[in-house]
Each structure stands twice: as C-alpha cells, then as structure tokens.
VMD Tcl script that draws the C-alpha trace (Angstrom):
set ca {
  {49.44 170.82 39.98}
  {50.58 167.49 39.99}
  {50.35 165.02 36.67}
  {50.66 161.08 37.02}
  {52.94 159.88 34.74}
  {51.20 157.51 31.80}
  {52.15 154.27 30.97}
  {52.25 152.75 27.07}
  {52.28 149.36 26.25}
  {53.98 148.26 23.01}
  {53.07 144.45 22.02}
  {56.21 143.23 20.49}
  {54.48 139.80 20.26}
  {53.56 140.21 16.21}
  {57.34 141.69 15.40}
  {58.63 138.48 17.24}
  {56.27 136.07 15.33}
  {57.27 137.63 11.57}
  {61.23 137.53 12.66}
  {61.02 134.06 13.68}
  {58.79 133.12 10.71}
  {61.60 134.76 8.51}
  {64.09 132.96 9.76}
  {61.75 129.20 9.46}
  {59.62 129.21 6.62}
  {60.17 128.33 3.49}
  {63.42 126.68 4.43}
  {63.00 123.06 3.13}
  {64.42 120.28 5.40}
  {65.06 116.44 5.57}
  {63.11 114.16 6.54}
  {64.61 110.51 7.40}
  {61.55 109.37 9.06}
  {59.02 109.99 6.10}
  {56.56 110.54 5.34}
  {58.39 111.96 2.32}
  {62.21 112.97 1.60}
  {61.69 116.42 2.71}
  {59.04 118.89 4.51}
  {59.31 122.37 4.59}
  {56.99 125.15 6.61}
  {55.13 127.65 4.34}
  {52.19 129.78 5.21}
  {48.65 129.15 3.67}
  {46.41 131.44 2.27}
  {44.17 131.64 5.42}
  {47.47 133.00 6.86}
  {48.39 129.60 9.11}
  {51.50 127.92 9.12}
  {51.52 124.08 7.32}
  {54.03 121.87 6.34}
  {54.15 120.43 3.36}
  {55.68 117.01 2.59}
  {57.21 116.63 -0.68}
  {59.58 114.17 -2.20}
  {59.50 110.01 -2.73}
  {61.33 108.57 -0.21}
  {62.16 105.35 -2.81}
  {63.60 107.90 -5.23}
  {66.45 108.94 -5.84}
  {66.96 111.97 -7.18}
  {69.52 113.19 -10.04}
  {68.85 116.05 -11.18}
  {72.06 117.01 -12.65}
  {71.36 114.40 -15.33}
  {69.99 117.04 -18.38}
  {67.57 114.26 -19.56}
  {65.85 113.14 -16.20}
  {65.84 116.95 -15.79}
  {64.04 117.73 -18.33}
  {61.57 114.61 -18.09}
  {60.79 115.43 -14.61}
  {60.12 119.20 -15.17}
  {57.56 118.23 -18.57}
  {55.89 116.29 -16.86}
  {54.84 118.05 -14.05}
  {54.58 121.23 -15.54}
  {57.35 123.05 -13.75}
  {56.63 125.93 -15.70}
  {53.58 126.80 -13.44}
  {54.19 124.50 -10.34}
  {51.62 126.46 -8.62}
  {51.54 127.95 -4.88}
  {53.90 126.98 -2.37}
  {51.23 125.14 0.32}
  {51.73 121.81 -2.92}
  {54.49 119.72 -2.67}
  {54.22 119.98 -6.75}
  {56.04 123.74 -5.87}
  {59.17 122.28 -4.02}
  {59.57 118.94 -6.07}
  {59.86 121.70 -8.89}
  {62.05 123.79 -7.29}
  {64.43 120.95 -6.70}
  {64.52 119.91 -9.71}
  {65.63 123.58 -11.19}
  {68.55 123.55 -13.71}
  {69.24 126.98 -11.56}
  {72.47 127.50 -10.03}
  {72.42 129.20 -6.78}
  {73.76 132.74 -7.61}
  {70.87 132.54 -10.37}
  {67.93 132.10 -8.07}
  {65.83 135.30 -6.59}
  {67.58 136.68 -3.42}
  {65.20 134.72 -0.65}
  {63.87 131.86 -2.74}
  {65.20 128.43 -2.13}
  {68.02 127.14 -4.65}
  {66.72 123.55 -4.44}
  {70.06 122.39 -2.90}
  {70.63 123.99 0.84}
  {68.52 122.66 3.48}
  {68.43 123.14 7.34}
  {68.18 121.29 10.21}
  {64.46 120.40 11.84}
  {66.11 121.18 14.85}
  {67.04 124.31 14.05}
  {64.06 125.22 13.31}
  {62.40 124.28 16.33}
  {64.88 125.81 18.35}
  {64.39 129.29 16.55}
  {60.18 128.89 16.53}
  {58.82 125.62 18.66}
  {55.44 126.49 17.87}
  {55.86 124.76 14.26}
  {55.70 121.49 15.83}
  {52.28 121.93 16.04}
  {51.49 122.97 12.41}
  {49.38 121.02 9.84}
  {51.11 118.80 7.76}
  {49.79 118.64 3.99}
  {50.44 115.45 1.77}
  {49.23 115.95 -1.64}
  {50.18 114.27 -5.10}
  {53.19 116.24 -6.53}
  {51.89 115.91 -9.85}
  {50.11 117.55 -12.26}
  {46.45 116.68 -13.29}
  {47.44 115.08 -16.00}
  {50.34 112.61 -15.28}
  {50.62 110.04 -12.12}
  {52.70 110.34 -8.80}
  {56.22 110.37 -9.41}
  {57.87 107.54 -8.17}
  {61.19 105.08 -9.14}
  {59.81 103.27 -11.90}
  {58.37 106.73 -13.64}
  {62.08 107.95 -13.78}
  {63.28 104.71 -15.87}
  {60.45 105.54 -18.25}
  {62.81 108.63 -19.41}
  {64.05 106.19 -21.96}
  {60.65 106.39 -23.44}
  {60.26 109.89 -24.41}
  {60.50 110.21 -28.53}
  {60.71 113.71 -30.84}
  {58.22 111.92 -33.17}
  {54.85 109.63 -33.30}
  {56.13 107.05 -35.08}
  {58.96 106.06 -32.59}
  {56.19 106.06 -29.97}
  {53.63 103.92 -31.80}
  {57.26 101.44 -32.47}
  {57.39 101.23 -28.28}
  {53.75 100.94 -28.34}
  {53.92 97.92 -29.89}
  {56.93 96.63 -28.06}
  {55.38 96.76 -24.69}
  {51.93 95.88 -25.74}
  {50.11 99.33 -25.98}
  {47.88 101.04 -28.35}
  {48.70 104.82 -29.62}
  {50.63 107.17 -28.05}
  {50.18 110.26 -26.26}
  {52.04 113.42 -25.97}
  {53.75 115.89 -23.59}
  {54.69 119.64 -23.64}
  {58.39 119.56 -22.79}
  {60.05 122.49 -20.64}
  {61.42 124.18 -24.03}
  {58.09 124.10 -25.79}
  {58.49 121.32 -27.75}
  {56.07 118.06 -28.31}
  {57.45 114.95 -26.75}
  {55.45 111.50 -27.57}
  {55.29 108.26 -25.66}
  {53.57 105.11 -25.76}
  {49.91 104.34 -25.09}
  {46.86 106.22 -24.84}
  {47.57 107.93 -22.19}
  {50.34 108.42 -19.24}
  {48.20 106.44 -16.76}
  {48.37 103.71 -19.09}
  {51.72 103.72 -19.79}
  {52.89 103.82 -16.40}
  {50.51 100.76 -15.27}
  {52.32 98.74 -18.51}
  {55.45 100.28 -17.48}
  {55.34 99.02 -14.02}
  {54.14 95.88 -15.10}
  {57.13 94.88 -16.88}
  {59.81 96.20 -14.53}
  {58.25 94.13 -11.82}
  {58.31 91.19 -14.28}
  {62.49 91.83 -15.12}
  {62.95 92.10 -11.65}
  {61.06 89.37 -10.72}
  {58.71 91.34 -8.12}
  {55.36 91.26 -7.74}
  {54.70 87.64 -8.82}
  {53.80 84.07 -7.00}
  {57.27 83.77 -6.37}
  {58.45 86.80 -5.01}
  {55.27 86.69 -2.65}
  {55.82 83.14 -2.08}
  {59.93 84.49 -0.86}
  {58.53 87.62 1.05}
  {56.41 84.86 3.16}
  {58.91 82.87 4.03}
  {61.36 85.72 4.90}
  {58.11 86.83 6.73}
  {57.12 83.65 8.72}
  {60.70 82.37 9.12}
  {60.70 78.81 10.52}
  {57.02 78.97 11.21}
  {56.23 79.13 7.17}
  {54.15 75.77 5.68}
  {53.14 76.25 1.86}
  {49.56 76.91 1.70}
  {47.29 73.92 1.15}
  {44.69 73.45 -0.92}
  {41.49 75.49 0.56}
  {43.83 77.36 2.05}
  {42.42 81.31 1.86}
  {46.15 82.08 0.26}
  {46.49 79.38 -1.64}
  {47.52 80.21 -5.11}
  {44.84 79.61 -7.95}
  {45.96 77.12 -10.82}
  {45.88 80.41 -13.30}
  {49.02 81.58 -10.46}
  {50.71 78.64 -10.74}
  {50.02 77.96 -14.80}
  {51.97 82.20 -15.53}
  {54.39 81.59 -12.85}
  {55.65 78.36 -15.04}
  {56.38 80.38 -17.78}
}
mol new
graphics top color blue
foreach p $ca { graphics top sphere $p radius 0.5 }
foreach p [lrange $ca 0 end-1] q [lrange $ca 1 end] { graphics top cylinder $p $q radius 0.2 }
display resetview
C-alpha cells in the first residue's frame, strides 16, 4: 500500500508582522518637516498602527532645567499622561527627570530617537499609517507652546504673590495647579486660559509683534517693491483706533 506524502503550510506572515512591529513602534523619531518636532508609531486600541505627532516645532525644549521641568510636567499632568495613541504620553515622557538606566527595560528614555528611514526600511507598510494630531495638554490648561514656557516665572508657593502678578499684568484672582510633588502652585488670573491670553498679550507687546507696525513690516517684507500704504477705503486700511494705540 502506497501513502501520498501530506503537505503543511505554516503562515509565518503574523510572526513577521510582530518582529518588525518590535523593532518600529514605539520608537519616537524626528520630524524636520512638521507637522510637529517628533512622530512616533504606536498601535491603537482597535489594534491598527497610527502615528502620533507630538512636540511644538517653535519650542525649544530644556528639560534639564529643574524648574521648566517641573512646570511642564504640573501642568500637563504627567503623573497620568494617559495612553500612548496622545501626543500628551510622549511630550511627558520627554520631559521625564529619568535617566536612562532608570527607565523600564523597553520603554523610551525620552532622549534616543531613530531614523524615519530606518524605520521604513525595517517595515514600509508604516508609511501608510494614520497620523493623529491632538492637543498635548491636559483638559484643563492650553497647548503648550513658546510663550507658555516663559510663564514659568509666574508660578508662586502662595496666593498672595499671585494676586501681586495679578495686578501687575492686569488680571483678576488667581488660580491654582497641582505640582508633580503634590504641592499647590498659584498663578495669576482666573483661570490658565486667561492667563495665557494676557500672557501672550504682553510678550507680543515687548517684542513688538502682533501690532500695526509689525503687520505694517511683515507687508512690506511681503510685497517687496510692489508695497503702497493702504489708502483710505482701502479693505486693510488701518482704523483710527489702530493708528491712535500704535502712537502710544
């Protein structure tokens, strides 16, 4: 009696997938050409591969400064950064006072990145994945950006220096934040929205941006030798109220 021999296929295909997502996820990267500082690729909970976006490009980042440290990580409540898929996650994990030898064996140590190429070369499919751009923050402060990491300045132990810079920039009350040790920090106005929009405000003002004549300099760097001021009944003409504040 004669047997045929049997054939069985193994599908490799799923091993291949989870070695080369090993080797690419999670692995944050630069990103010179925006449309933040940094992406990384991280599975969602549906089980697809995204990438997130995370970092402002405008920013730069100094984390090795205690104080900013600190600032950054109350006010985004670093202590529960939540899942990996928010950009809140990595901007938290950068911003780690964490050395390297103390971080979990397969977590990122907020200072090592790889090369997009790289990771292409190892897994080309993740050219094709999602990309997520969410706020970084928490609900309860704004978007981080340049002018909220100046604001450091205005953190205070106690109400009374808050209600102090209150007054100096032309707020009422002061609000508070839960600091990474625990502690209550206070700042200025009702609220960190608030603050931030007063904050801005005057920065632009002390630099001189923002205003008639900075827009009136960005045109003519704009138009070059085809600028002309704006006539009357012009559409951007200036309004007398422009012209009265920018005299002061």
């Amino acid at each position: 009696m004669k047997y045929k021999k049997s054939e069985i296929l193994v599908d490799f295909s799923q091993d291949i997938v989870e070695a080369k997502e090993g080797k690419t996820l999670n692995k944050p990267f630069r990103t010179p050409k925006g449309p933040k500082k940094f992406s990384v690729y991280v599975k969602n909970e549906k089980g697809n591969v995204v990438k997130v976006n995370f970092g402002d490009p405008n920013m730069e980042i100094k984390r090795d400064d205690p104080q900013r440290r600190k600032s950054f990580r109350a006010r985004h409540n670093c202590e529960n950064p939540g899942p990996k898929t928010k950009a809140r996650y990595w901007s938290c994990k950068m911003w780690s006072k964490k050395s390297v030898t103390q971080i979990t064996k397969g977590e990122w140590d907020g200072e090592t990145f790889s090369k997009h190429c790289d990771l292409l070369a190892i897994y080309p499919s993740l050219e094709q994945s999602e990309s997520v751009d969410d706020c970084e923050c928490s609900s309860d402060c704004g978007c981080i950006n340049e002018a909220e990491e100046t604001s450091t300045q205005h953190y205070f132990k106690t109400k009374e220096e808050a209600l102090k810079d209150a007054k100096k920039m032309n707020l009422k009350g002061f609000h508070a934040h839960k600091a990474e040790d625990g502690k209550t920090l206070y700042m200025a106005g009702p609220n960190h929205e608030a603050f931030m929009k007063r904050h801005n405000e005057i920065t632009q003002s002390e630099k001189g941006e923002g205003g008639l004549w900075d827009n009136i300099r960005k045109k003519k760097k704009r138009e070059g030798k085809k600028y002309t001021a704006a006539k009357p009944g012009d559409k951007d003409r200036p309004s007398s109220e422009s012209w009265k504040k920018a005299q002061k």
